[in-house]
SEVEX-236329 format. One record per residue (C-alpha): residue in one letter; x, y, z. Coordinates in nm, 4 decimals, decimal comma. Layout:
<recs>
REC  r        xx        yy        zz
REC  A         X         Y         Z
...
</recs>
This chain:
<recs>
REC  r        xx        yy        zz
REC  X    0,6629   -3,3174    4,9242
REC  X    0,9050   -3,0168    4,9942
REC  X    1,2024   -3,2357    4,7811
REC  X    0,9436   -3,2931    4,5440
REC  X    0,8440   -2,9118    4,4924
REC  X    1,2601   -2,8493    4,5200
REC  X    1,3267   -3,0307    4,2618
REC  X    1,0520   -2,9710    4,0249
REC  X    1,1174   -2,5673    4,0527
REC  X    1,4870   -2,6625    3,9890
REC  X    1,4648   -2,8923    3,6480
REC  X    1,1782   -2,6115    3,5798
REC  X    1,4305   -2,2883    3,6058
REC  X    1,7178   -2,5264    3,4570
REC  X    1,5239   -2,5895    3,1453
REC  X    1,3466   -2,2737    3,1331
REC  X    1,7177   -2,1126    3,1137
REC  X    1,8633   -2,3323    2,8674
REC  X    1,5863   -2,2956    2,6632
REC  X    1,6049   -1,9442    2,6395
REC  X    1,9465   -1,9071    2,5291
REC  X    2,2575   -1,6858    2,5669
REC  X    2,0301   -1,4342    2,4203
REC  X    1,8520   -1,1719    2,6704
REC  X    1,5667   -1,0136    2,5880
REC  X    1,5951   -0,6966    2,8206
REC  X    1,8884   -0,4986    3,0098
REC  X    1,8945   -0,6265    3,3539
REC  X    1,8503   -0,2806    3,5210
REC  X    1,9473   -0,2260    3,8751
REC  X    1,9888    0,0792    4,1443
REC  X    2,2337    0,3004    4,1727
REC  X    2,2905    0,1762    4,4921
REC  X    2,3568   -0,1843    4,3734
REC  X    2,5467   -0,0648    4,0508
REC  X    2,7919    0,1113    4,3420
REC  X    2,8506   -0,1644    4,5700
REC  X    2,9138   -0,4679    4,2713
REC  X    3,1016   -0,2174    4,1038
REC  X    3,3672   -0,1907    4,3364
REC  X    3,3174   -0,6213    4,4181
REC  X    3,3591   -0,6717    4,1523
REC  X    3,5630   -0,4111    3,9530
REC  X    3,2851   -0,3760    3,6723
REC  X    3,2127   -0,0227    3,4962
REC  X    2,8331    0,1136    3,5755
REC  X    2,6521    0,2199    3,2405
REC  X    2,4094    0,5045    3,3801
REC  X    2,1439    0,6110    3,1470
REC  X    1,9942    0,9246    3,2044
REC  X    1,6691    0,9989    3,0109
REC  X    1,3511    1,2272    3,0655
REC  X    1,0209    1,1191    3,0545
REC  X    0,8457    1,1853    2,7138
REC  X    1,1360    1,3255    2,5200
REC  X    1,1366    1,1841    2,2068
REC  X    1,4758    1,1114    2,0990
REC  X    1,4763    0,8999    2,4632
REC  X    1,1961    0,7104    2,3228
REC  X    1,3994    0,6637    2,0103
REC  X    1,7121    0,5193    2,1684
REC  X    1,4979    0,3128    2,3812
REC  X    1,3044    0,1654    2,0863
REC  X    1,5549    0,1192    1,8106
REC  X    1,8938    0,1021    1,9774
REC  X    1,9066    0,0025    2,3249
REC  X    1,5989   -0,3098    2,2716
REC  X    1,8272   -0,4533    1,9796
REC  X    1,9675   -0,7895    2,1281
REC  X    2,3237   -0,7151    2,0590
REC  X    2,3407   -0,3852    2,2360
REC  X    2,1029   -0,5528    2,5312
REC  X    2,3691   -0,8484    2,5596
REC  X    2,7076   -0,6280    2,5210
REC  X    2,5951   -0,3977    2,8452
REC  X    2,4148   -0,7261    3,0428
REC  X    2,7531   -0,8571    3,0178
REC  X    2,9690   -0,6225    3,0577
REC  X    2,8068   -0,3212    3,2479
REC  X    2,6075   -0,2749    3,5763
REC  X    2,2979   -0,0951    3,4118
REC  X    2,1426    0,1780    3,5903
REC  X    1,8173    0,3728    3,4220
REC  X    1,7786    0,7282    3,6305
REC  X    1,4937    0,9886    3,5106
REC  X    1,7029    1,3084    3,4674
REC  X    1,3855    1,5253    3,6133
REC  X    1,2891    1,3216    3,9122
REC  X    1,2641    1,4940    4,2882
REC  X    1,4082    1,1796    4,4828
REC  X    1,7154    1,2342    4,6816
REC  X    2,0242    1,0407    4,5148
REC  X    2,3237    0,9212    4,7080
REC  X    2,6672    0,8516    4,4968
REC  X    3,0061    0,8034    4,6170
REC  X    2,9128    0,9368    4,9423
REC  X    2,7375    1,2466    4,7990
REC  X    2,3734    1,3801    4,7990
REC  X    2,2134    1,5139    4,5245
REC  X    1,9007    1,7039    4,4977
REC  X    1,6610    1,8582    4,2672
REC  X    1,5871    2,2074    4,3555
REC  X    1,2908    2,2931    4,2058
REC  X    1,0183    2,2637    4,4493
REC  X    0,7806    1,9670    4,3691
REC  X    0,4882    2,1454    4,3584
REC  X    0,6475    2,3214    4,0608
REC  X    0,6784    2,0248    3,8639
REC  X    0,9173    1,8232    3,6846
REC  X    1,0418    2,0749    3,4219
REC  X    1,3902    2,1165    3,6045
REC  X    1,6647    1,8698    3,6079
REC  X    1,8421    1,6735    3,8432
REC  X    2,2040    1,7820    4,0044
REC  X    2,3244    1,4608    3,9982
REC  X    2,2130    1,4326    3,6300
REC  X    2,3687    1,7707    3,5664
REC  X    2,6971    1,6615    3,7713
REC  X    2,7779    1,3369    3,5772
REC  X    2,5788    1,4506    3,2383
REC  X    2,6773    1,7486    3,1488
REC  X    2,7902    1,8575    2,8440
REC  X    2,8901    2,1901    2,7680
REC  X    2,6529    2,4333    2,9685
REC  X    2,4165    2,2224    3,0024
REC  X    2,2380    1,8366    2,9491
REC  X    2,1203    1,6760    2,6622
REC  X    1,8939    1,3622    2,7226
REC  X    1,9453    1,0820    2,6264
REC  X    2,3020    1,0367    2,7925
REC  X    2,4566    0,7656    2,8770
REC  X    2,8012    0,7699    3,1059
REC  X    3,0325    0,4800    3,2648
REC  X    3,1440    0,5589    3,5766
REC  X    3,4480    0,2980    3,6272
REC  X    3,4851    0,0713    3,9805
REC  X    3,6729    0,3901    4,1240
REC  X    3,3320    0,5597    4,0714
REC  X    3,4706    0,8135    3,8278
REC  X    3,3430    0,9539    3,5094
REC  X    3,5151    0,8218    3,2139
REC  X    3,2928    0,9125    2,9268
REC  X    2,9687    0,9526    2,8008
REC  X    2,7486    0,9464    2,5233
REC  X    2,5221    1,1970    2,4715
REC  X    2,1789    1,2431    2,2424
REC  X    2,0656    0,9756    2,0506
REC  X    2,2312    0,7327    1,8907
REC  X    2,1462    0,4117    1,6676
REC  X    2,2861    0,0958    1,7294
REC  X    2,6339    0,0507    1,4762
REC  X    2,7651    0,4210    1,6815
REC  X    2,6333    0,3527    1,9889
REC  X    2,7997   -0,0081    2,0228
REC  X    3,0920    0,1411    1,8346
REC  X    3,1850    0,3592    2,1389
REC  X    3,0513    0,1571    2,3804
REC  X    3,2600   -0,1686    2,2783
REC  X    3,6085    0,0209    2,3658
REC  X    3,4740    0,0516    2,7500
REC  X    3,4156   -0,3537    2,8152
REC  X    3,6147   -0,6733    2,9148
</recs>
């Protein structure tokens, strides 16, 4: 019965997959953590995309640019996608370093994130959205910051993949 089940699940999955397509439907997010280990495995850029709940233009690039299929496959393919909320208290690890945010949670969430500010920052300061590949050496080799539709987002993107 065990073979039987086996088997089933397998022809299931097989056909479920084919079926499907090429085409994804989502980016296939995954933690910084992960992103930092396959990165250097296997000598793939990380696409880090740094947003903040309930700002609009966020919201934009989520709905119109980074949801198109295109853009979805180009960074499934050629990226390790990580999604980090630029305001959140948690304590992130990178390349051996801790970040914090130091405003005090019972303040709230109106302060951002060093690490965000660190790898994000443009000017004096951080704009949201912002999007930056770090390459399989863990460096910073660009970013794109504020929102942007889909023809100049996948524009700039395109010269950072395989």
């Amino acid at each position: 019965m065990k073979k039987l089940t086996l088997l089933f699940s397998v022809l299931f999955f097989t056909f479920n997959s084919f079926s499907q397509g090429t085409k994804q439907n989502k980016i296939n997010w995954i933690t910084l953590e992960k992103a930092e280990e396959y990165s250097k495995k296997y000598n793939q850029n990380i696409l880090l995309f740094f947003y903040k709940p309930n700002c609009e233009y966020c919201d934009k690039m989520k709905k119109e640019t980074i949801s198109d299929p295109e853009v979805i496959n180009l960074i499934n393919t050629n990226f390790l996608p990580v999604r980090i909320n630029g305001y959140t208290k948690e304590i992130i690890t990178f390349n051996g370093e801790k970040y914090i945010n130091e405003q005090p949670v019972d303040k709230g969430n109106s302060w951002r994130h060093d690490f965000y500010f660190e790898y994000a920052r443009y000017k004096d300061g951080v704009i949201t959205p912002t999007f930056v590949v770090i390459n399989p050496k863990l460096e910073k080799i660009t970013q794109f910051t504020g929102y942007q539709p889909k023809i100049q987002f996948l524009r700039g993107i395109k010269r950072f993949t395989k």
